[in-house]
N, C-alpha and C positions, 0 to 999 in steps of 0.2 A: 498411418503413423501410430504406431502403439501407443498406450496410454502415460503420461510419465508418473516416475517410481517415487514414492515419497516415503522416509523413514516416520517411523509410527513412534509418538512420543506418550506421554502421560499428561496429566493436564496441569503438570510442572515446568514439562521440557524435557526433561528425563530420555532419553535413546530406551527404547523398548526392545531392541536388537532383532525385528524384522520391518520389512518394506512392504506397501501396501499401492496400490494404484492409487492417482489421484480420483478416479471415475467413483472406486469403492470407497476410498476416506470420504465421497461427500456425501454418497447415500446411504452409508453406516453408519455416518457420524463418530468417522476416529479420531483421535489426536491428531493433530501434524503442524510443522511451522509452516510461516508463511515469515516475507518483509515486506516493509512499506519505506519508502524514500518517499520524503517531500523535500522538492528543491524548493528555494530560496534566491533573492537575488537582490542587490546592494539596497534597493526600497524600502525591502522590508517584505514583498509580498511573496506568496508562494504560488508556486504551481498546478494549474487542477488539470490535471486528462476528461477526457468527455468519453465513457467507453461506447465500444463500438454497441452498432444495434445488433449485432450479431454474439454476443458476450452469453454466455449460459444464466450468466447473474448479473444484477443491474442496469440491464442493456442502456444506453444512452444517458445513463447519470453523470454526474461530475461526480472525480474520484482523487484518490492521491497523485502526484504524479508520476511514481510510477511503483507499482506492489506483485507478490506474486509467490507463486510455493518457492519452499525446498527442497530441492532435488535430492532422491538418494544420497548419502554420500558425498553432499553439500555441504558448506557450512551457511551461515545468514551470510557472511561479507560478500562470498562468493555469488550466493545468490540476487543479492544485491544489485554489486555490478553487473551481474547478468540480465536482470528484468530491464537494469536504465537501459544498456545494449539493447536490447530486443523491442522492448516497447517504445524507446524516443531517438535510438540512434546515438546516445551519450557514452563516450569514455571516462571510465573515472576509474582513481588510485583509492584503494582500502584507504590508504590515510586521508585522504578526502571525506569520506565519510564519518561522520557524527554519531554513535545512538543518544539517542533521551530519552526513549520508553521502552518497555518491553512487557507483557503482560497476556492476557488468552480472551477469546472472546468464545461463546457460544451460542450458534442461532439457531434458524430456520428460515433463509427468506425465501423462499419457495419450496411447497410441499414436496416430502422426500428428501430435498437437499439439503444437508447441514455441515453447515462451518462448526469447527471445532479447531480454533488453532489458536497456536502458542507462538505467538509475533513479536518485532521486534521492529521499531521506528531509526531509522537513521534521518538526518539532515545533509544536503548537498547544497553547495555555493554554484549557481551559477549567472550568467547576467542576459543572457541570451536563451529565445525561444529554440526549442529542437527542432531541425527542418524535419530530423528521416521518423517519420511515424509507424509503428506495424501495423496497419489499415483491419486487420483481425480483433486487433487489440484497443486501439488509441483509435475516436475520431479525429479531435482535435487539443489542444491544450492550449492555455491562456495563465497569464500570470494575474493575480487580486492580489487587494491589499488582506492583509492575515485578519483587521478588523471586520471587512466587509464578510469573509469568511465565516466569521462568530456571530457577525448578526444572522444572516442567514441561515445558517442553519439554527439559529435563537427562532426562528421567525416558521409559525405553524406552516405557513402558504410555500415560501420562499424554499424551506428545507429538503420537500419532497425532489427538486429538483437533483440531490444529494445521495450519495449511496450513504442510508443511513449505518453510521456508528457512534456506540456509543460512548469511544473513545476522546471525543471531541472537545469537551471541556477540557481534559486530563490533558489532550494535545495540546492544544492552545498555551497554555500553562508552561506545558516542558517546551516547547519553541520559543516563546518568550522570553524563557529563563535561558536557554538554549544563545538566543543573538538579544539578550541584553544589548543595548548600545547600539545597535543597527537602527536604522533612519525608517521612520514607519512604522516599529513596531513599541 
């Protein structure tokens, strides 16, 4: 399967007006977006994925529920719904979905590899666990409370178990702010 195409942004967001493999944006370390959805569900708690042991990156961490590029010629919403589809087996309407962040991160979490993206947080309602998981992608997922969440990754021991980012406070913050009023948080 060929490698997928990802439009090469600036580390604004910016359209650069050429496409780049995803294989090459991660050991050049180019620009490119990515999303993240984190579900949600009437408690209050949120959804973690468990990535697979097979993942290039984080293998068996707890992760968002569900994140991932933008394709060519994508936009975020599209790609959005696409990852919930692919990764948990989830439908959902653009207007279903929420943003409350959007921002760029830049790493290295393994030598040669590097993130370099300009992301974007949406929020999904749902109340139910996903049955269909893509077994490449997702081991398992579990709904916590958003508190328990923040300890844990607050906590030296507990954290490691976490695909670390450093977004996490900032998260926590715009979700809150995000389900005001919701039960649990």
């Amino acid at each position: 399967m060929p490698d997928e195409l990802l439009d090469v942004v600036d580390e604004n967001g910016s359209m650069q007006g050429y496409t780049i493999s995803k294989k090459d944006a991660h050991a050049e370390g180019v620009w490119h977006q990515t999303v993240d959805v984190w579900i949600y569900n009437t408690e209050g708690e949120v959804l973690l994925q468990k990535r697979s042991m097979s993942k290039e990156s984080y293998p068996g961490l707890l992760d968002i529920s569900a994140a991932g590029h933008v394709s060519a010629g994508e936009t975020r919403i599209q790609a959005a719904l696409r990852e919930l589809e692919e990764e948990l087996g989830i439908r959902a309407e653009a207007g279903e979905l929420k943003e409350i962040l959007a921002s760029k991160l830049s790493g290295e979490p393994k030598p040669g590899y590097y993130n370099k993206h300009v992301y974007t947080v949406y929020l999904l309602k749902r109340d139910t666990l996903p049955q269909t998981l893509q077994k490449e992608e997702v081991e398992s997922v579990e709904f916590i409370p958003l508190a328990r969440l923040e300890k844990e990754i607050g906590d030296p021991e507990l954290t490691k178990k976490y695909v670390q980012r450093d977004y996490y406070p900032g998260l926590i913050r715009a979700i809150r702010a995000a389900l005001s009023g919701v039960q649990g948080l």
